[in-house]
N, C-alpha and C positions, 0 to 999 in steps of 0.2 A: 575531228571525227564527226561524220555526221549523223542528224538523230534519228532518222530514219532506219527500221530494220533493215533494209537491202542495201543501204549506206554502210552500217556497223558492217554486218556479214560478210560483204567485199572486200572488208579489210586483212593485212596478212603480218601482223604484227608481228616479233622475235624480242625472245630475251636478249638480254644486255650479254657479247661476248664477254663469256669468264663465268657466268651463273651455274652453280654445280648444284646437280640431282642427283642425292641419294635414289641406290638399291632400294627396295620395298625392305621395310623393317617392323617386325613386332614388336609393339610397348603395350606391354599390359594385355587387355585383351584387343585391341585396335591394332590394324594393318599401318604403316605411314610412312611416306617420303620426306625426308628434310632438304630442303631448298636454301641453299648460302650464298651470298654477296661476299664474294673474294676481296673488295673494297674496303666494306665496312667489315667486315670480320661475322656480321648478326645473320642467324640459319632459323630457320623457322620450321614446324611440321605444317604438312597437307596431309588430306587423305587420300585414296588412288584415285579417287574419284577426279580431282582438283591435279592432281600429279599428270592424269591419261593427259587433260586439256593442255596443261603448263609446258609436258613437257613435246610436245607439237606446235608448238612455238615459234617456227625456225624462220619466219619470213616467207615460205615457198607455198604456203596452206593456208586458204581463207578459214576464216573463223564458220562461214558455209560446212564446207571442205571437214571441219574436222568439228562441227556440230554433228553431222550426219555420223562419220563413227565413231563419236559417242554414245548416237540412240542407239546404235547396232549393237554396240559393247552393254548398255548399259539400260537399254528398253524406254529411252527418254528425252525428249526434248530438249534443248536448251532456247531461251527466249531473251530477247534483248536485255532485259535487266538479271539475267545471270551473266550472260558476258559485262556486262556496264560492271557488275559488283568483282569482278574475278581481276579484268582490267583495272578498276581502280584502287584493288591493292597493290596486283601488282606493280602499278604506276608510282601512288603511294612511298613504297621500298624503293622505286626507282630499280630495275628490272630490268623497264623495257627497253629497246635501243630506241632511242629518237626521243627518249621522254629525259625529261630532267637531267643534268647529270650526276653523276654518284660523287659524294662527298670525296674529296682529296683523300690518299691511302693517311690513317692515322700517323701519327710519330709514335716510332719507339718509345716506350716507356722507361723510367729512370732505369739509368744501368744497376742501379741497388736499390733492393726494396728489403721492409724489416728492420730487425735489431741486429745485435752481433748475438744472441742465442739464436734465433730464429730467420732468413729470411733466405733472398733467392737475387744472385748475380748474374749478371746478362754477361756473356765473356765475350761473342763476336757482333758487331753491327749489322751483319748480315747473314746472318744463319743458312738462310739457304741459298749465297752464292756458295759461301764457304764448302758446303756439303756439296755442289754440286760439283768445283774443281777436286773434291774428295773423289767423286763419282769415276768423274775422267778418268783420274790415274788409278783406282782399282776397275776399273768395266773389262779389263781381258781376266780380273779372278772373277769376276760375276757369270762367265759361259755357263749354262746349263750341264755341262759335262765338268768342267772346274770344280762347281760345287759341289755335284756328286760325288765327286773325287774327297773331296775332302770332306763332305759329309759321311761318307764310307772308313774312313780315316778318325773321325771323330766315333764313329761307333765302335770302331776294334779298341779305340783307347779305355773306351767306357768297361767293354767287354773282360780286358787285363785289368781293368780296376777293381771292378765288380767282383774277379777272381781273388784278389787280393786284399780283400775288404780290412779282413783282420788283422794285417799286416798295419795298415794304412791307419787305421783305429788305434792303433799303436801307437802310430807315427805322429799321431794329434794329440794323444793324451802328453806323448813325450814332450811335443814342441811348446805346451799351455805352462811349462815350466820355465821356459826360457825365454826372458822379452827380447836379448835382440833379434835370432830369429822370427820370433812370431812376430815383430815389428816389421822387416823385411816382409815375411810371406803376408800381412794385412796391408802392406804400400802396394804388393803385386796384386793382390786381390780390386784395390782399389783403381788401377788401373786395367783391371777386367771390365771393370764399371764401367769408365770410359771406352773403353772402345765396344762397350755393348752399346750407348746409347749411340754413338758415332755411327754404329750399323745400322741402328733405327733407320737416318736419317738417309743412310747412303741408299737402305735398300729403297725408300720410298721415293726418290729423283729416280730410280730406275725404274720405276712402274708407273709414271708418272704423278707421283706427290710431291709437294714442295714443304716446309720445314719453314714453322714459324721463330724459333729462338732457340739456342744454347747456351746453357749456363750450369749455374752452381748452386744447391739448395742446401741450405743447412739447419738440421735440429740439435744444435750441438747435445752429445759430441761427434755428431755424426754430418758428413755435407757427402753430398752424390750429389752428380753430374747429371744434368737430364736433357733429354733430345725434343721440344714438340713438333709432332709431322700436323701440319695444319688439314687435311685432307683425303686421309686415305678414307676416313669412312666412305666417301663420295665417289673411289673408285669404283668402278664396273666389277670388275673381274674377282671372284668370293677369293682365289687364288693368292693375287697380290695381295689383297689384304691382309692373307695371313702371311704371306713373306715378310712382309713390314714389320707386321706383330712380332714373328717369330726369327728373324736377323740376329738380336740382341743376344738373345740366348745360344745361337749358332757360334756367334762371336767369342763369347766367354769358351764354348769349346776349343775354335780356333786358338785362339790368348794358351791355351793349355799344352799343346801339342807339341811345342818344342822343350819343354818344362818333361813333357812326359819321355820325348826321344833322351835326355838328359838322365831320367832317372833311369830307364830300362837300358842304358849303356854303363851304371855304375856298378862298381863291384858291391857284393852285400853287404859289407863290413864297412863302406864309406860314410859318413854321418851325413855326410852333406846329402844322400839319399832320406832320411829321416825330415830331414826338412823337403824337399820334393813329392815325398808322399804326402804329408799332411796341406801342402799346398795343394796337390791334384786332386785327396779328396774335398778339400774345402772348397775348391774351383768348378769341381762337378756339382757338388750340390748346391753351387750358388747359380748355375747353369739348367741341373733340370728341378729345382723348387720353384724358379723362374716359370715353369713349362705348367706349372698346378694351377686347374682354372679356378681358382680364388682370388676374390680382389684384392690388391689393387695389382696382381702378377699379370705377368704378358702371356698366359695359360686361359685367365678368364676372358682378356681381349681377344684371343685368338677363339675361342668357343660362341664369344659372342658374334664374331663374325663368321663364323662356320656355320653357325644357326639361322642366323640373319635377325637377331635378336639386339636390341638396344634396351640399356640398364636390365641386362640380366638379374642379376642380383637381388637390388630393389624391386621389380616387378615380380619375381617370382615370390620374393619375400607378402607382399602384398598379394599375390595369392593365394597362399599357403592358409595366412591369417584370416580371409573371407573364408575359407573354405572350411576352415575350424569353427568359424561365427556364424556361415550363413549357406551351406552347402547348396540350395537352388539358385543363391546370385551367383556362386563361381561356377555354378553348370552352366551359368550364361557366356562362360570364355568361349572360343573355337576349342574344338579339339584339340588341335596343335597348339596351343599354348596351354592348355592343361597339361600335357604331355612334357609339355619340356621346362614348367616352370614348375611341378610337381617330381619329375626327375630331377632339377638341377636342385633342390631343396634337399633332397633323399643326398643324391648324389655329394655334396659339398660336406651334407654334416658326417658324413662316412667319413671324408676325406678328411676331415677335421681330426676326428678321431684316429683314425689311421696314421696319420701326420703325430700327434700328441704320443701314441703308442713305439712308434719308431724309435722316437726320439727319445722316450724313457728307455728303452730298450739299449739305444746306441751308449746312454750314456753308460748305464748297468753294464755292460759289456766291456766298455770300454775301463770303465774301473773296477771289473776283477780281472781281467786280460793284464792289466799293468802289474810291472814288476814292484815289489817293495820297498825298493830304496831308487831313487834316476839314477839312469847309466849315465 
């Protein structure tokens, strides 16, 4: 490259094919784009400022070309040693096309990691071909009018549940008496699991994300299944991202619906209804507690990306606490992040409580409802 400014400026450099640009995302009180090497797996934040430049990149635009709107955008010049320092990180990371090449894709890591109380199995070598020959063979249930269908289908189920609450309430306190049943309805439970995270994966190949690993994580006594999608944050579209988010939870409904055709064809007096109710309601509520924007649920991922907000949670947490200590440093947030991280604070500990009262509630209910001896 040469050293001259009208040398640099004639230049029409591009990112390295594969380089993913976040959406604009709130942290804290700062605006930011995060920039990932599909390669090395390492994503880094910019500001918009560094994002406008970065992401005009494409080889077709002299650094001339899109110095000019910058000043337009941003009232300012750029001079050879801003581009020399922006290029030689980028370069640095290895970015650019034509610079260095990007370090060989890693190796998998051990298929086990952990102890036997605690750790996490890798079950397929290729997570995301796997998911993707999943894709294949469900993409005629994924039509837009398919899902609606069944998404419609999943609300009438909730609807006759909802009706029948206390019926169902019944139905749970009866079955916590009996392990083989409950043993059954927790193996089908467990395979709601599975094929929630299975939907993570399949929804995000459909929108274009790709799926780093699947496996098995266990606190004993408990091991779930888990899906990582390596990249939806970086899709475009605020849409897909919550389809991805919110698949899982779709899923568990689907998982329910023949279980519920089942039980609404029995006679009232079959037992084996007793067991299908307290499965349907244990299956809804592992279905929409899922949909509660609290972390670590696929409720608070979906809200963080409905906002366009990163580490909801912690950053609001971190507001909340300046603003108790120092009211004029947190009137230095934007607006909008006062707003939404002063709501999600109010909002959560509601929920909190709200959740905790139900649940005493469900349970008080559910043991004067029960009869005095099991039937």
């Amino acid at each position: 490259m040469s050293g001259t400014p009208a040398g640099l400026l004639e230049h029409r450099p591009a990112l390295r094919p594969g380089v993913l640009l976040s959406p604009a995302l709130l942290n804290g009180p700062s605006v930011v784009h995060l920039i990932k090497d599909p390669v090395s797996g390492c994503s880094f934040e910019v500001g918009p400022k560094e994002f406008f430049l970065v992401s005009r990149l494409d080889g077709t635009r002299t650094l001339a070309e899109i110095g000019v709107a910058y000043g337009e955008a941003f009232g300012r010049r750029l001079d050879e040693r801003n581009w020399q320092q922006l290029l030689a990180l980028l370069g640095a990371r290895r970015l650019l096309a034509g610079g260095p090449s990007p370090d060989a894709p890693r190796a998998p890591g051990p298929t086990r990691t952990g102890t036997l109380l605690r750790g996490t199995l890798r079950l397929v070598a290729d997570a995301d071909a796997t998911t993707a020959r999943l894709h294949r063979f469900l993409r005629p249930a994924l039509h837009p009018a398919v899902l609606g269908l069944m998404l419609l289908g999943c609300l009438a189920m909730e609807g006759v549940l909802a009706a029948n609450a206390r019926e169902l309430l019944g139905d749970l306190w009866w079955l916590a008496s009996r392990p083989v049943p409950l043993l059954a309805v927790a193996t089908l439970l467990w395979l709601s699991t599975v094929a929630h995270e299975f939907a993570h994966g399949i929804a995000a190949r459909h929108v274009g994300g790709s799926v780093g690993e699947i496996g098995l994580r266990w606190r004993l006594p408990v091991a779930i299944m888990y899906c990582t999608v390596d990249n939806y944050r970086y899709l475009r579209r605020r849409r897909d991202q919550l389809a991805v988010a919110g698949a899982g939870a779709l899923a568990n409904l689907l998982f329910l619906l023949p279980f519920f055709g089942w039980w609404a064809a029995l006679s009232p007096d079959d037992p084996t209804g007793r067991v299908l109710g307290a499965l349907l309601l244990l299956g809804s509520a592992q279905a929409l507690v899922n949909l509660v924007p609290l972390p670590p649920l696929d409720g608070y991922t979906m809200l963080g990306h409905a906002l366009r907000v990163t580490r909801l949670a912690p950053a609001g947490s971190a507001y909340v606490r300046l603003r108790l200590r120092d009211r004029a440093a947190a009137a230095g947030y934007p607006a909008r992040a006062r707003r939404i991280y002063l709501g999600y604070a109010l909002g959560s500990a509601v929920l909190v409580l709200l959740a905790a009262c139900a649940l005493t509630a469900a349970v008080w209910y559910a043991i004067a409802s029960s009869p005095a001896s099991p039937s």
